[in-house]
N, CA and C atoms as an extended XYZ file, in Angstrom:
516
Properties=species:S:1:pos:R:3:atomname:S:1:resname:S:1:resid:I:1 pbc="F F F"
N        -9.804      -26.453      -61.134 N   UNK     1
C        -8.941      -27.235      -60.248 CA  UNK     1
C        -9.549      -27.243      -58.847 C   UNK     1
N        -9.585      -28.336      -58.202 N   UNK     2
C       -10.215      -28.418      -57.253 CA  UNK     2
C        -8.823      -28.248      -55.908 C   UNK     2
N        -9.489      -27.785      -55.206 N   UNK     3
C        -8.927      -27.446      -53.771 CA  UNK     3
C        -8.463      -29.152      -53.146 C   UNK     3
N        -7.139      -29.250      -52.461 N   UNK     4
C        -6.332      -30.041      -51.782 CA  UNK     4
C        -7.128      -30.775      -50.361 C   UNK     4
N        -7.804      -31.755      -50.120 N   UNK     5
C        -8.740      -31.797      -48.986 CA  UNK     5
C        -7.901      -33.041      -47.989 C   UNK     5
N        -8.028      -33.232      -47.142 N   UNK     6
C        -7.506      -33.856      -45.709 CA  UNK     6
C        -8.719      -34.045      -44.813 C   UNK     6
N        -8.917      -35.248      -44.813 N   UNK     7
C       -10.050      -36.334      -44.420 CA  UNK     7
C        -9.054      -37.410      -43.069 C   UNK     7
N        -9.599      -36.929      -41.991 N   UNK     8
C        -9.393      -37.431      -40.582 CA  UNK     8
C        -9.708      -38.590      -40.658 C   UNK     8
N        -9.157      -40.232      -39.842 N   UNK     9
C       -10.040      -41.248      -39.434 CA  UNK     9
C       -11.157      -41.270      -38.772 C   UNK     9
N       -12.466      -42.543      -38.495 N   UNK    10
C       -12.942      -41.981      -37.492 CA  UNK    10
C       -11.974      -42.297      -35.965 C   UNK    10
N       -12.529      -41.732      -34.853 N   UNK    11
C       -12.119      -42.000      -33.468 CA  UNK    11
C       -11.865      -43.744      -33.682 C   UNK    11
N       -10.618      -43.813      -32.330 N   UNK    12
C       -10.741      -45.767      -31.881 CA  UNK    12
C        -9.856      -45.264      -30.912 C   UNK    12
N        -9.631      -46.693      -30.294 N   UNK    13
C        -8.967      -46.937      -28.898 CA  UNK    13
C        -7.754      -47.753      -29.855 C   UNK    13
N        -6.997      -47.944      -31.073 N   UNK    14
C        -6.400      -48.582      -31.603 CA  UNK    14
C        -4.777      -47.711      -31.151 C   UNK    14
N        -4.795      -46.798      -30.726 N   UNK    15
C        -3.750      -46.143      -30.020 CA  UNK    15
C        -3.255      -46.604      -28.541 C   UNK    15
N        -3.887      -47.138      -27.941 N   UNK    16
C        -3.730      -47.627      -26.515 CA  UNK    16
C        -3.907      -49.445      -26.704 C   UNK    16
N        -3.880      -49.894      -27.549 N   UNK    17
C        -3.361      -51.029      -27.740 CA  UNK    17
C        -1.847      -50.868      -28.221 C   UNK    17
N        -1.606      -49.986      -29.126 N   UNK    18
C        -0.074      -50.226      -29.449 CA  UNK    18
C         0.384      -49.438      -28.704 C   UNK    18
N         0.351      -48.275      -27.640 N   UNK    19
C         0.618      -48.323      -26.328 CA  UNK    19
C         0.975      -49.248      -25.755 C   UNK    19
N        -0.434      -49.757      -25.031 N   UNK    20
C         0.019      -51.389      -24.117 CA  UNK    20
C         0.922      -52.039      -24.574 C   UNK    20
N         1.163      -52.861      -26.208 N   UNK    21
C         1.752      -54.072      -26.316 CA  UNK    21
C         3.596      -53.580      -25.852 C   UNK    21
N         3.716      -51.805      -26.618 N   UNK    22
C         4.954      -51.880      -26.558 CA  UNK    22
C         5.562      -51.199      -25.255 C   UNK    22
N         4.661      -50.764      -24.074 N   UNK    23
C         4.739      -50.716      -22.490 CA  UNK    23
C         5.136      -52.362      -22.574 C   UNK    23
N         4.282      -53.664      -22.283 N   UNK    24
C         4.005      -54.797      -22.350 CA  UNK    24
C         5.552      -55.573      -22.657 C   UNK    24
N         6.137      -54.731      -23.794 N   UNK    25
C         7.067      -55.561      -24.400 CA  UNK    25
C         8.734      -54.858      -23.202 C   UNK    25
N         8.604      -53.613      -22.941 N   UNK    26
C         9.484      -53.127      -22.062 CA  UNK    26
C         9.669      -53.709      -21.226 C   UNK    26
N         8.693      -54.139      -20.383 N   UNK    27
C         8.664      -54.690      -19.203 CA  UNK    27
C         8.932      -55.921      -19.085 C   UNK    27
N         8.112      -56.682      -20.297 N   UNK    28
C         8.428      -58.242      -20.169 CA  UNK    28
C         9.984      -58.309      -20.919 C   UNK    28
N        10.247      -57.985      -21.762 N   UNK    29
C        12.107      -58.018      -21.675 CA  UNK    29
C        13.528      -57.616      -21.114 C   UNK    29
N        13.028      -55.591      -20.345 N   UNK    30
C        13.900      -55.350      -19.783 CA  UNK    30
C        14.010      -55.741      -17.985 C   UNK    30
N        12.611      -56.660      -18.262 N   UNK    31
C        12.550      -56.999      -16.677 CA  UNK    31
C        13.440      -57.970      -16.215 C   UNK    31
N        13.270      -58.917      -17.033 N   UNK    32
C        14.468      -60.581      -16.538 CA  UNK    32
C        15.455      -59.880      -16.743 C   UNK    32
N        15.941      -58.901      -17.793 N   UNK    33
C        17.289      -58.607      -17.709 CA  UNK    33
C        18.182      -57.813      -16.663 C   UNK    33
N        17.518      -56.984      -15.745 N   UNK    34
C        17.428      -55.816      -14.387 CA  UNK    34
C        17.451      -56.958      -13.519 C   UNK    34
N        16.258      -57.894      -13.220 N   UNK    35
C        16.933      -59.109      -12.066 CA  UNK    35
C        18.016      -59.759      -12.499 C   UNK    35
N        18.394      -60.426      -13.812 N   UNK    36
C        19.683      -60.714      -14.052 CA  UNK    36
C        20.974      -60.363      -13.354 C   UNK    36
N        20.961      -58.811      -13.507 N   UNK    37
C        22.220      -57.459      -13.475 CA  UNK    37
C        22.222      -57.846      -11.710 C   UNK    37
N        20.929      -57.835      -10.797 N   UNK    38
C        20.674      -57.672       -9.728 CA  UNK    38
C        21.679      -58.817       -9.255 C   UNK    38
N        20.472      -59.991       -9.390 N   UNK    39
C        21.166      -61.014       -8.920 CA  UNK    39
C        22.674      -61.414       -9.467 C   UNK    39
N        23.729      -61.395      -10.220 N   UNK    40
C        24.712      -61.314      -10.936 CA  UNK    40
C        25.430      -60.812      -11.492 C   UNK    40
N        25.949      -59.995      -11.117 N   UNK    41
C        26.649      -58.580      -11.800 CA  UNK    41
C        27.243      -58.785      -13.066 C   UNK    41
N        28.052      -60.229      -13.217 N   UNK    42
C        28.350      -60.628      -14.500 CA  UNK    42
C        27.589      -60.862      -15.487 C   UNK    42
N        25.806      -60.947      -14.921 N   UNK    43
C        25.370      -60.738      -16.275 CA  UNK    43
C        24.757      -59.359      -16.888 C   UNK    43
N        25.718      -58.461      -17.050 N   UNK    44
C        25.602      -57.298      -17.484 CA  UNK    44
C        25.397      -57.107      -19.531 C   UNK    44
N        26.205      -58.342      -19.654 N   UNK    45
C        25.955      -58.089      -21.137 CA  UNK    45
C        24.795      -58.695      -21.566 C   UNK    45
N        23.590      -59.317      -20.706 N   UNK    46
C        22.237      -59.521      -20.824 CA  UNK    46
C        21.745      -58.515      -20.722 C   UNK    46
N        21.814      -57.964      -19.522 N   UNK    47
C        20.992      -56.688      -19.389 CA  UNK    47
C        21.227      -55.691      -20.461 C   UNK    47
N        22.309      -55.956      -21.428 N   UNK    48
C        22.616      -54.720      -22.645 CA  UNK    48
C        21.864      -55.483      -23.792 C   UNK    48
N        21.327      -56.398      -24.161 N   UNK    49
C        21.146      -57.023      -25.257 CA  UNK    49
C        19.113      -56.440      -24.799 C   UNK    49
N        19.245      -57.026      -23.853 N   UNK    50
C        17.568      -57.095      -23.266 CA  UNK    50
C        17.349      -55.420      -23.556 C   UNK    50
N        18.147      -55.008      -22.808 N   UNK    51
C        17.661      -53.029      -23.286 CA  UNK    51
C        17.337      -52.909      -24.745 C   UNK    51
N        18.268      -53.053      -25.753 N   UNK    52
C        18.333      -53.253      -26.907 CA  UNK    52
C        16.749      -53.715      -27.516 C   UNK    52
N        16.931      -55.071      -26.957 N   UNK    53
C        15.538      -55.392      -27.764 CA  UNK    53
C        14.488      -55.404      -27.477 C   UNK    53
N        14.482      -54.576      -26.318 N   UNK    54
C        13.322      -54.213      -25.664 CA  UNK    54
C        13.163      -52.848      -25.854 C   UNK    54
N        13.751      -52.050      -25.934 N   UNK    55
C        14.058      -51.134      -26.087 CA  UNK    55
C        13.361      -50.638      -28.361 C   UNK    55
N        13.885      -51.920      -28.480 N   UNK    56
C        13.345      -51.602      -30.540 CA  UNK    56
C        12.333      -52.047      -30.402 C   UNK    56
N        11.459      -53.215      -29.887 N   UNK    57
C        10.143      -53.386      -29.777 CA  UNK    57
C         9.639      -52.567      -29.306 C   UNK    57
N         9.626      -52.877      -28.549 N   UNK    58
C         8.110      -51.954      -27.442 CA  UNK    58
C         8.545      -50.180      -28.138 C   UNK    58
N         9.583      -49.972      -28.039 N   UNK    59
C         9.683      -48.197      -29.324 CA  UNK    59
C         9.096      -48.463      -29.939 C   UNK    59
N         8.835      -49.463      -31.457 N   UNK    60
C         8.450      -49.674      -32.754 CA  UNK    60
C         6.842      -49.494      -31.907 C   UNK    60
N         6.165      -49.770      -31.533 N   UNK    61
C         4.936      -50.200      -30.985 CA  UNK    61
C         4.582      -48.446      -30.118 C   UNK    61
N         5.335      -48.004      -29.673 N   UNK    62
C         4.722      -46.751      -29.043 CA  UNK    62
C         5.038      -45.610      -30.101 C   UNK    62
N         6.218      -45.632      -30.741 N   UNK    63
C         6.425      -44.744      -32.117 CA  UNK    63
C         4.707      -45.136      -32.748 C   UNK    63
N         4.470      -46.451      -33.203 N   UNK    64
C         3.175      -46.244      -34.181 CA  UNK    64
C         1.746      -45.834      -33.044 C   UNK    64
N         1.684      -45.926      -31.967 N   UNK    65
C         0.796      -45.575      -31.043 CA  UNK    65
C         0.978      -44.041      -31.728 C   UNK    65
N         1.933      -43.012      -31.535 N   UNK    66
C         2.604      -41.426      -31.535 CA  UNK    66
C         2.012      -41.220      -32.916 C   UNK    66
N         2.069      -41.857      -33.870 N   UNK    67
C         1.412      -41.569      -35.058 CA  UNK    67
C         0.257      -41.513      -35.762 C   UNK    67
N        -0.558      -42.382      -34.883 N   UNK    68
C        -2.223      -42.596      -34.827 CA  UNK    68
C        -2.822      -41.558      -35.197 C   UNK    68
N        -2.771      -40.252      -34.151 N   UNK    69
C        -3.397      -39.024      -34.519 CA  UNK    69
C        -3.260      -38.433      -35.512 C   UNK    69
N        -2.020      -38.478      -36.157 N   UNK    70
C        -1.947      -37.890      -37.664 CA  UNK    70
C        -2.051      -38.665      -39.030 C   UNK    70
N        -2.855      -39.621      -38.694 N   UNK    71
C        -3.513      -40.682      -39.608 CA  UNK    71
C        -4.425      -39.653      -40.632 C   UNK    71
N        -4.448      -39.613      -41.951 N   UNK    72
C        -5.267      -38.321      -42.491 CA  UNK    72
C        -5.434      -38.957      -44.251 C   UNK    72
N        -6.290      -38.947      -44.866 N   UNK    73
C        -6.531      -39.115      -45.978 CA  UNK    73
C        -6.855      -37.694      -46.872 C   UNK    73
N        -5.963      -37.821      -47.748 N   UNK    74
C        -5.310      -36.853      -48.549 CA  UNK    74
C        -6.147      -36.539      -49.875 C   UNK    74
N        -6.686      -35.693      -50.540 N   UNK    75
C        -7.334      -35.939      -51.590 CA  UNK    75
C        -6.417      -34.456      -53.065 C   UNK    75
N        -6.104      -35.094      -53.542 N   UNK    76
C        -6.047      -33.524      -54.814 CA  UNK    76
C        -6.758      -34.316      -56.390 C   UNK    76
N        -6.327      -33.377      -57.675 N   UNK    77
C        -6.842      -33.399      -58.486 CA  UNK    77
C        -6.467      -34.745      -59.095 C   UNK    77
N        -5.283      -35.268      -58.746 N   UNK    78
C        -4.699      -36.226      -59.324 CA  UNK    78
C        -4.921      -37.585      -58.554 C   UNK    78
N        -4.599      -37.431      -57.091 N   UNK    79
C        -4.392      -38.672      -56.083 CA  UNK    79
C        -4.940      -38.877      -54.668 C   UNK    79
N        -5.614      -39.875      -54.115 N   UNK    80
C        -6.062      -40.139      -52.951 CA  UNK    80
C        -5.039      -40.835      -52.366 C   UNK    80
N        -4.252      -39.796      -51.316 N   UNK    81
C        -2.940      -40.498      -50.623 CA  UNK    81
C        -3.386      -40.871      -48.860 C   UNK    81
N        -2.786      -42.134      -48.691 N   UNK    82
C        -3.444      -41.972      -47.138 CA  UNK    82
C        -1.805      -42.195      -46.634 C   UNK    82
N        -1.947      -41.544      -45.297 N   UNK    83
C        -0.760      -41.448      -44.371 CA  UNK    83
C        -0.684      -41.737      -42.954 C   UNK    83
N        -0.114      -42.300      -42.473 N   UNK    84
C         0.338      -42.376      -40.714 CA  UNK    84
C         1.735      -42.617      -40.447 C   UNK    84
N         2.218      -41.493      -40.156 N   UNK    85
C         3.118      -41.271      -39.657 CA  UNK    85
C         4.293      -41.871      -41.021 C   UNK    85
N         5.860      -41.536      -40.566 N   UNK    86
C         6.875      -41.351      -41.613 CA  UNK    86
C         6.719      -42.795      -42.486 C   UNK    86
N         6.116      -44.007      -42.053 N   UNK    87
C         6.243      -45.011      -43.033 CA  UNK    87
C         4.828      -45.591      -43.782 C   UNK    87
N         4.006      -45.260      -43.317 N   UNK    88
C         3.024      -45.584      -44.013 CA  UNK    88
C         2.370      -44.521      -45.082 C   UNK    88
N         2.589      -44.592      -46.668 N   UNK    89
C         2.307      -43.580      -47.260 CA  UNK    89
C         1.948      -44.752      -48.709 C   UNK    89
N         0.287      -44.667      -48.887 N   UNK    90
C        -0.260      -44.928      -49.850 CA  UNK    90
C        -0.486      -44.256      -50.950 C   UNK    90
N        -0.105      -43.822      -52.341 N   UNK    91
C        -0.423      -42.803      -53.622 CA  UNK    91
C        -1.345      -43.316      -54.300 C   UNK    91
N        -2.275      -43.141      -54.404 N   UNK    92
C        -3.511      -44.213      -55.639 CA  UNK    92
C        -3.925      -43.157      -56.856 C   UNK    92
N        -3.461      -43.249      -57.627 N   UNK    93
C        -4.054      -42.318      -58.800 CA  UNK    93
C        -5.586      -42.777      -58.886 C   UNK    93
N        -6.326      -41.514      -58.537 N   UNK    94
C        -7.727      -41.316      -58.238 CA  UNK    94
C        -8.130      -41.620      -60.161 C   UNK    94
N        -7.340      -41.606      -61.053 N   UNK    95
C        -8.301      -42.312      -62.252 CA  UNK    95
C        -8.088      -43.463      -62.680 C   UNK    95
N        -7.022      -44.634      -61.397 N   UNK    96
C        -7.226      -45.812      -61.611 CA  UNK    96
C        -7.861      -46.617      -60.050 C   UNK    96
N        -8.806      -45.848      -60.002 N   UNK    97
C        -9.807      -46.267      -58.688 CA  UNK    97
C       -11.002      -46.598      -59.831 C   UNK    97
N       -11.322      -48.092      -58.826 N   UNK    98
C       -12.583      -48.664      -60.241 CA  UNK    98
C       -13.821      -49.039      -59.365 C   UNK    98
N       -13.759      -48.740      -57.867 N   UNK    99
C       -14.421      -48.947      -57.204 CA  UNK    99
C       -14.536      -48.421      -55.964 C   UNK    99
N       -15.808      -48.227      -54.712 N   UNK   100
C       -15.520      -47.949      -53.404 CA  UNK   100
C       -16.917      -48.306      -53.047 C   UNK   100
N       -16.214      -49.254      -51.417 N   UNK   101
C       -17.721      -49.845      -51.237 CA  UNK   101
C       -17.496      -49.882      -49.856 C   UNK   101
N       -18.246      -50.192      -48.771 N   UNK   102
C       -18.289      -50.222      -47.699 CA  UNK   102
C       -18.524      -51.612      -46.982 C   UNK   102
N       -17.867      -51.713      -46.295 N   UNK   103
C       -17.695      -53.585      -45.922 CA  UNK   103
C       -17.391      -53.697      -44.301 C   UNK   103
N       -17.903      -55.127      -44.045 N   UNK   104
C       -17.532      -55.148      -42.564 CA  UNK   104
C       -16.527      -56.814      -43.137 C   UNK   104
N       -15.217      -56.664      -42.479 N   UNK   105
C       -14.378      -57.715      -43.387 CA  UNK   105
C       -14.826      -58.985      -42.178 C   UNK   105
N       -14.160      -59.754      -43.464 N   UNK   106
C       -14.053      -61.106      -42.039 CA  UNK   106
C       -12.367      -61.692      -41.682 C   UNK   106
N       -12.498      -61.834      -40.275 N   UNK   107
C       -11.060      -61.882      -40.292 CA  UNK   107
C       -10.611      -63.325      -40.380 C   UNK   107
N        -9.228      -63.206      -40.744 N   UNK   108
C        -8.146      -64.317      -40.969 CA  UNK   108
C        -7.498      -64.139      -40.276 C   UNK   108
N        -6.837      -65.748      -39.882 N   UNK   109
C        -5.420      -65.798      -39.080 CA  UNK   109
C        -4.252      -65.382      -39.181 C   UNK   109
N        -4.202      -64.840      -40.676 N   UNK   110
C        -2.770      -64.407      -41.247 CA  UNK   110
C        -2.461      -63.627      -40.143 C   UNK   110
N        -1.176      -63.035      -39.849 N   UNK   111
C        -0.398      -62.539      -39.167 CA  UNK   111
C        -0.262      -61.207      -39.642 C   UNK   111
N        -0.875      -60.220      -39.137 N   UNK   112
C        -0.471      -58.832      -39.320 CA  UNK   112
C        -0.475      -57.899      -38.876 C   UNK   112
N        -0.537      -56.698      -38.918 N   UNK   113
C        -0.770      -55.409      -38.254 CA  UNK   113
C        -2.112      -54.589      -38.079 C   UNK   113
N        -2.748      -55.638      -37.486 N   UNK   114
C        -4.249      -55.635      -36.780 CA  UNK   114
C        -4.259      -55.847      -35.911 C   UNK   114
N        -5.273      -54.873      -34.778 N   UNK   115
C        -5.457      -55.047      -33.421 CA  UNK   115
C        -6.951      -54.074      -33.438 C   UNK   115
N        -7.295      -54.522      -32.261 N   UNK   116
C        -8.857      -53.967      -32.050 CA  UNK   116
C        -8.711      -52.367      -32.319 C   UNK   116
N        -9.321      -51.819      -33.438 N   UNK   117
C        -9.364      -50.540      -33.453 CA  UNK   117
C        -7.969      -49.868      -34.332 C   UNK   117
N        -7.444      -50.668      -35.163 N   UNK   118
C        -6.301      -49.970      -35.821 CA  UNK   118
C        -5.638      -51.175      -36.747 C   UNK   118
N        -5.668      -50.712      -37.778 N   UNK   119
C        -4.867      -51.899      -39.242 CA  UNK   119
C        -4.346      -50.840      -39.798 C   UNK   119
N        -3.008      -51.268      -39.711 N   UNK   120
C        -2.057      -50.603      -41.022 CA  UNK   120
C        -1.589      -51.933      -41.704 C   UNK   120
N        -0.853      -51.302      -43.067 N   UNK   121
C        -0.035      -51.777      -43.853 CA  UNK   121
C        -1.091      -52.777      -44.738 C   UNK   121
N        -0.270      -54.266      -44.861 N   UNK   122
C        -0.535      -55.453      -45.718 CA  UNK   122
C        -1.511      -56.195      -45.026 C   UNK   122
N        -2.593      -56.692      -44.717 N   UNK   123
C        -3.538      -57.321      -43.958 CA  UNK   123
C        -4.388      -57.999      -44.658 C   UNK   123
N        -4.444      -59.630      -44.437 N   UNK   124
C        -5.001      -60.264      -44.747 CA  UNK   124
C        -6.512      -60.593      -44.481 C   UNK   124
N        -7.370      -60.504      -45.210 N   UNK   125
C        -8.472      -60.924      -44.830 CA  UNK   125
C        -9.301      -62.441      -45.677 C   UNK   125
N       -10.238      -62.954      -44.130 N   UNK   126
C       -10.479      -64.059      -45.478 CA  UNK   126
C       -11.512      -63.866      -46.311 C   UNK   126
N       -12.374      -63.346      -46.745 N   UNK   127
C       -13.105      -63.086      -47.755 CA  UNK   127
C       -12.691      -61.644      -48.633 C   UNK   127
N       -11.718      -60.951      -48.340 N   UNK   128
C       -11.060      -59.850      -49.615 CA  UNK   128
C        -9.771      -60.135      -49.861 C   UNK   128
N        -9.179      -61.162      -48.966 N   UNK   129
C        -8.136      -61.724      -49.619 CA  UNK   129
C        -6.473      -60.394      -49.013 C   UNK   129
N        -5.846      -59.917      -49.498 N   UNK   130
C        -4.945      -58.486      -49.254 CA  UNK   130
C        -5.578      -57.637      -49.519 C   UNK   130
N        -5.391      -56.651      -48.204 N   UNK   131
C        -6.320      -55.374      -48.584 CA  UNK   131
C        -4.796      -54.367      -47.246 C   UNK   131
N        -4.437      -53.632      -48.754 N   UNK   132
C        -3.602      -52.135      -47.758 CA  UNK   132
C        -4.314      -51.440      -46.794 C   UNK   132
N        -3.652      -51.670      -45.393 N   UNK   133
C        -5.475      -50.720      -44.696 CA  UNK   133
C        -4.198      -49.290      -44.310 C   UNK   133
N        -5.161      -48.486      -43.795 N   UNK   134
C        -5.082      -47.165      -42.878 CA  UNK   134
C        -6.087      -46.813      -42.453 C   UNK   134
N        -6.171      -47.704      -41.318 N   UNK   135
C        -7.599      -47.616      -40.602 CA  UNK   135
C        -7.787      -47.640      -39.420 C   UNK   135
N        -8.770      -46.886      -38.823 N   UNK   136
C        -9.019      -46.849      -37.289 CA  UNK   136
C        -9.912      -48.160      -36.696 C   UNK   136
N       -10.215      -48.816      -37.740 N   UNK   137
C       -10.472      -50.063      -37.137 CA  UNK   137
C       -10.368      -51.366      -37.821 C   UNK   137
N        -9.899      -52.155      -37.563 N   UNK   138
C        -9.741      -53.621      -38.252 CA  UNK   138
C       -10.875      -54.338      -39.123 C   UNK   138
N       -12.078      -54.520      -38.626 N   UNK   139
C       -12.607      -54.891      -38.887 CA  UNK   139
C       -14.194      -54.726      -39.548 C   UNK   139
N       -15.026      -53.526      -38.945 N   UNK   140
C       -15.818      -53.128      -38.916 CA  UNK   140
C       -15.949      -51.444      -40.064 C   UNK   140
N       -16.830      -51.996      -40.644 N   UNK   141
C       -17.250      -50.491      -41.585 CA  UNK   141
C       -15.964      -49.588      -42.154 C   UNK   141
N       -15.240      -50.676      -42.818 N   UNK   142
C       -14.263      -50.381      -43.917 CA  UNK   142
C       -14.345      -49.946      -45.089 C   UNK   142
N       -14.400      -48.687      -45.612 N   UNK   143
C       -14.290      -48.283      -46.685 CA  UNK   143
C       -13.225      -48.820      -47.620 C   UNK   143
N       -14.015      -49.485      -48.451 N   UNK   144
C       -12.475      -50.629      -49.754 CA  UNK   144
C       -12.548      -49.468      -50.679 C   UNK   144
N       -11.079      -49.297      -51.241 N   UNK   145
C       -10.876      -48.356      -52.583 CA  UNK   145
C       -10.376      -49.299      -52.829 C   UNK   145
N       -10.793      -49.684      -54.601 N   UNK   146
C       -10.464      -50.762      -55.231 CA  UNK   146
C        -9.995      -50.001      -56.707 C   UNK   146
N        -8.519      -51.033      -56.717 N   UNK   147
C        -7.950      -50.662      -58.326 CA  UNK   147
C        -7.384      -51.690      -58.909 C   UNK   147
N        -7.312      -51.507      -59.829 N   UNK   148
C        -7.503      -52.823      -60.971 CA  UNK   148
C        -6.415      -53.678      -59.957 C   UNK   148
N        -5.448      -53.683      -59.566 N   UNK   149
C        -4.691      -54.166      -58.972 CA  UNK   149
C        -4.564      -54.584      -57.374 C   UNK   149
N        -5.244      -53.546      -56.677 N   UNK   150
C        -4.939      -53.643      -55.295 CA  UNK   150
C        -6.033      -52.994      -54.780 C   UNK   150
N        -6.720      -53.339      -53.437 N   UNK   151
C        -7.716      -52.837      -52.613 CA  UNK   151
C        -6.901      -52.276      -51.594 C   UNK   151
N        -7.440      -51.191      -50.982 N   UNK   152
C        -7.402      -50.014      -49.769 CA  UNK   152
C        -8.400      -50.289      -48.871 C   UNK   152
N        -8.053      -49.865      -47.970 N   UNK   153
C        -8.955      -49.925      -46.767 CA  UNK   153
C        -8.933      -48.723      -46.001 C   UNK   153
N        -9.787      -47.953      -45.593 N   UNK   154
C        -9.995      -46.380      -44.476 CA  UNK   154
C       -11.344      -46.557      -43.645 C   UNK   154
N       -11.195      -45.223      -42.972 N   UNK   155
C       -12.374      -44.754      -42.194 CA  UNK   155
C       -12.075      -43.921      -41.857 C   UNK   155
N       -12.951      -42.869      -42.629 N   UNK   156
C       -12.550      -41.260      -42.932 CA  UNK   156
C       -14.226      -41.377      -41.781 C   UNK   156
N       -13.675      -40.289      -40.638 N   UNK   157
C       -14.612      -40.202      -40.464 CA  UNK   157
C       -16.071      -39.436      -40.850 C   UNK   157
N       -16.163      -38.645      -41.603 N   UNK   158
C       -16.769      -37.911      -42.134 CA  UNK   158
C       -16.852      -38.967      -43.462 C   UNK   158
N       -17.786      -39.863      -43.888 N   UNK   159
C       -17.387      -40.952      -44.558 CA  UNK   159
C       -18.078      -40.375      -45.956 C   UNK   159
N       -19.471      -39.895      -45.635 N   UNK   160
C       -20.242      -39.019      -46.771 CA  UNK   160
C       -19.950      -38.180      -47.318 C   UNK   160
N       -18.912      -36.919      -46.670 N   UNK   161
C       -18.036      -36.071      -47.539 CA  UNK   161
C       -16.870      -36.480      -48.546 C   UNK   161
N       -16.038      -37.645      -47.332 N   UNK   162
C       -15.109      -38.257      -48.280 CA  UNK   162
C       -15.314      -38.747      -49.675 C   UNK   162
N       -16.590      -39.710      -49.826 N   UNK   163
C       -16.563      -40.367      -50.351 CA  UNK   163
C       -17.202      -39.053      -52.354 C   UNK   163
N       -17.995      -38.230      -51.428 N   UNK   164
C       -18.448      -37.307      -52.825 CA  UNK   164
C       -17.572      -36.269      -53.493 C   UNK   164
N       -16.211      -36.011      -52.461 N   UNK   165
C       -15.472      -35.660      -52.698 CA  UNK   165
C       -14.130      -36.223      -53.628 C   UNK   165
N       -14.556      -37.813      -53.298 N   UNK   166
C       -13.305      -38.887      -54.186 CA  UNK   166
C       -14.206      -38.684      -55.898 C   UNK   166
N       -15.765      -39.316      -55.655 N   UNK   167
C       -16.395      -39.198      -56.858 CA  UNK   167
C       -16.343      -37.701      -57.384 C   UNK   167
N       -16.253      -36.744      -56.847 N   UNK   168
C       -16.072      -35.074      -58.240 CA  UNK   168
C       -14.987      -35.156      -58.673 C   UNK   168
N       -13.719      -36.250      -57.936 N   UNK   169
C       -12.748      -35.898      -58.242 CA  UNK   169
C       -12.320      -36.895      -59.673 C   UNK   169
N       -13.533      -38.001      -59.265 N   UNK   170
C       -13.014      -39.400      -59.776 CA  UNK   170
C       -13.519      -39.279      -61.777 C   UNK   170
N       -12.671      -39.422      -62.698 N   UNK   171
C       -13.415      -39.267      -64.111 CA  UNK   171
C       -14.850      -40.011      -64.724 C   UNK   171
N       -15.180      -39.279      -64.784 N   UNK   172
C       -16.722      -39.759      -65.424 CA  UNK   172
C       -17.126      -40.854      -66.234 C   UNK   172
């Protein structure tokens, strides 16, 4: 039985983008709503709506900034799990992995949870089509785990250990 291993991303600046956007989003919503209150005292139930949704954005956006660092790829006898933070949690049974290759993607317009230096979740690309990432960077030197069904995306930084460590684990 092989020992339980935990494989780091590499480094990115993909933390201080979702920083910025959800600083970015505080300001640009709870701001009109504070001159509102200022100039108009009656509009107080703006300024409660604007807190609100300024307040769940720009959180949602600095909560996933807070989770970056504990981004970690998981390895045991059975499963290669990748994680960031309480909602992103991938299980891949390591003996229905049919592939792993290293790619620089090309991007698409689809709409997702990509920004310079950080892809989670569902992410579209146009030449792999959906690919689940947990990655420190969007675009560049993506490790694909491929299963009959669905492609992965990482960047373990230690990419040469990871990867001989998935194959001892992976069936012959």
């Amino acid at each position: 039985m092989n020992e339980p291993l935990a494989f780091k991303p590499r480094p990115s600046t993909g933390q201080l983008w979702l920083f910025g956007i959800g600083i970015a989003l505080l300001v640009l919503i709870l701001g009109p709503s504070l001159l509102a209150v200022l100039s108009a005292p009656e509009a107080l139930p703006s300024l409660v709506i604007g807190l609100l949704v300024g307040l769940v954005l720009g959180g949602v956006f600095i909560a996933m900034g807070l989770w970056v660092p504990a981004m970690r790829y998981e390895l045991d006898d059975q499963y290669l799990t990748l994680r960031c933070g309480p909602l992103l949690n991938y299980r891949i049974p390591i003996a229905g992995i049919q592939g792993i290759r290293r790619r620089n993607l090309a991007l698409s317009l689809w709409s997702s949870m990509r920004f310079p230096g950080i892809a989670m979740w569902d992410v579209r690309y146009a030449d792999e089509g959906r690919v689940y990432m947990c990655a420190t960077s969007a675009l560049t030197g993506i490790l694909l785990i491929e299963t009959e069904k669905e492609k992965y995306g990482i960047t373990p930084a230690d990419e040469e250990a990871f990867v001989a460590a998935l194959k001892a684990r992976m069936p012959a």
